[in-house]
N, C-alpha and C positions, 0 to 999 in steps of 0.2 A: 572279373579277374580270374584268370585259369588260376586253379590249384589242385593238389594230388589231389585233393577229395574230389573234386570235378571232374579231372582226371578217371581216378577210380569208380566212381558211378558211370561216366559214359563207355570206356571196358568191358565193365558190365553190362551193359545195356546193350554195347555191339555184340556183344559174345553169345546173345538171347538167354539172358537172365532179366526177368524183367521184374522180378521183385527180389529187391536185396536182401530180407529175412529167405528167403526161400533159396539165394545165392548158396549163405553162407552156412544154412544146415544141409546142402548137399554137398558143400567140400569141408563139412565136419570142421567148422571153426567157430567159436566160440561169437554167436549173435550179437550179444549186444556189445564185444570188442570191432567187429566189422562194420555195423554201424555209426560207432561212434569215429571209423575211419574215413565210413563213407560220406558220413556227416559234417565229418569237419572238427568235431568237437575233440576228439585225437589224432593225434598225429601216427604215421606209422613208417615201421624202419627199412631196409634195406630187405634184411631177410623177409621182413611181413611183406614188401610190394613182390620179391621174389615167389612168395608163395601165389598172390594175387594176381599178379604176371601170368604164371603158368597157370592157371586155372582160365584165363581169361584171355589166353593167349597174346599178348601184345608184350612187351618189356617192363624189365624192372625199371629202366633209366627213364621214359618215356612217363610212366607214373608217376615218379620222383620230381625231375624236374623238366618233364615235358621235350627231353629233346630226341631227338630222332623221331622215328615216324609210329601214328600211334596201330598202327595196321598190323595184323598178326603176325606177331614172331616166328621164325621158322625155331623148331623145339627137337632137341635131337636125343637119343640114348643115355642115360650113365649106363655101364657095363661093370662098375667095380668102383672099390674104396680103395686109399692108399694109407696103409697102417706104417706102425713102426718096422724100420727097416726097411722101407721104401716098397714093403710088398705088399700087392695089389690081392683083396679079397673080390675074385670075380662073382657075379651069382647071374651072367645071363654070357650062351655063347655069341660071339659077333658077328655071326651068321643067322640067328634069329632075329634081331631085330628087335624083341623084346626087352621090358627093361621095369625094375620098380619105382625108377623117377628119369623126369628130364628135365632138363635143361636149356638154356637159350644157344642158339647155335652160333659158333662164332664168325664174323665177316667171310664173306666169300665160303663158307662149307661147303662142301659137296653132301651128296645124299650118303656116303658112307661113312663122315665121320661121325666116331661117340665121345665119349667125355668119360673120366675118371675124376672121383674125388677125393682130396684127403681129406682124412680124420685125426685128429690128433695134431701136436709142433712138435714131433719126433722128427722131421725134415726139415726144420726150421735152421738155418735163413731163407733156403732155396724155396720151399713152401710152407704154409700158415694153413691151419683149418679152413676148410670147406674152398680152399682153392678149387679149382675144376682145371684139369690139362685133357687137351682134345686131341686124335691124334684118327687116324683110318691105315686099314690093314693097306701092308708094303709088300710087293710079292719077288723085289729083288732079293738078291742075295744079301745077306746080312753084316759080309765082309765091307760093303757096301757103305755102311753105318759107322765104321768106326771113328770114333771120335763126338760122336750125335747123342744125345740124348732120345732114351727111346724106352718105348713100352715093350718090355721083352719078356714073353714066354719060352721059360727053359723046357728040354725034355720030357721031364717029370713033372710038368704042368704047375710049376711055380710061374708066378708072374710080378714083375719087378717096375720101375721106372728107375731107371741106371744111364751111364754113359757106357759105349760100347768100347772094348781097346781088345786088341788082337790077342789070343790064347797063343802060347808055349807052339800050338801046331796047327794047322789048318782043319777047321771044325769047328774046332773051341775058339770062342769066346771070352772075355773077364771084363766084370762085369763093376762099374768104378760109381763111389756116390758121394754127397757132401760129408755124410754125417758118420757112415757104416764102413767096415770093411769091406776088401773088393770081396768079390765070389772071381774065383779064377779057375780059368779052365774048363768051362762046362757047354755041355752041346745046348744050342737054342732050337725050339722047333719053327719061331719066328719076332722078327722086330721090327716095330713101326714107329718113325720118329712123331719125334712129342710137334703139331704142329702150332700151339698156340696155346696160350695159360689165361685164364681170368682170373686175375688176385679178389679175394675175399676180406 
């Protein structure tokens, strides 16, 4: 009988891990929790097969309950958190490539999109902790957008997830969300619509 734990040892095993203590002290988790995953004799969550996932390249869903394919995941960028007020703490530019986690990529990606996460239910209804919204850089004009929901870096290098709605004059911007007041009338230096959300 297939099970996550059968599952998650053959992951392993395709990933060239070939001893599971030796796995699970090179991605600094706690040994005898991993074994007792890989053994069967614990169960383990969403977030756990997520970690296990990406380390071992294949899916979280796949581990879980075996469906889709167990073959390596394509894994893309996070580029940023999404805090209260809908604003985006970046810590890699989207031109490096670079990143301090990733992520599973969503259907059909191209090679440029990344993923953002929120932190926090300061966004909540619209998003919940550890959502992920995936989006890649837009190089139309941003009048373009209005109406769309979009990852927008203002001017002065704030960055947002907002709806876009036409400013007072051509330039501007106002910038509309579930929870927050608008921000109106301000220049963007670019917006790229949100192209797909993974609820958490």
């Amino acid at each position: 009988m297939d099970t996550p734990a059968k599952r998650l040892k053959a992951a392993r095993e395709k990933a060239g891990f070939g001893n599971a203590t030796l796995a699970a002290k090179q991605n600094r988790w706690t040994v005898s929790t991993y074994l007792g995953h890989e053994n069967g004799s614990r169960d383990f969550d969403r977030e756990q097969a997520k970690k296990y996932a990406k380390a071992f390249r294949t899916t979280a869903a796949w581990l879980m309950t075996g469906e889709g394919e167990a073959s390596t995941a394509q894994m893309i960028p996070v580029v940023g958190y999404i805090g209260a007020g809908a604003e985006i703490t970046p810590f890699d530019d989207h031109e490096k490539g670079a990143s301090l986690e990733e992520v599973e990529a969503p259907p059909g990606a191209g090679d440029s999109v990344v993923a953002v996460i929120v932190r926090g239910d300061s966004m909540y209804p619209a998003y919940r902790n550890r959502d992920e919204i995936y989006y890649e850089r837009y190089d139309g004009p941003p009048i373009d957008l209005i109406g769309r929901e979009c990852i927008v870096k203002l001017a002065d290098g704030r960055m947002y997830i907002k709806t876009l709605a036409a400013g007072s004059e051509p330039g501007l911007v106002t910038l509309l969300s579930f929870n927050f007041p608008p921000i109106t009338d301000v220049p963007i230096e670019w917006a790229a619509p949100v192209k797909w959300v993974r609820k958490n």
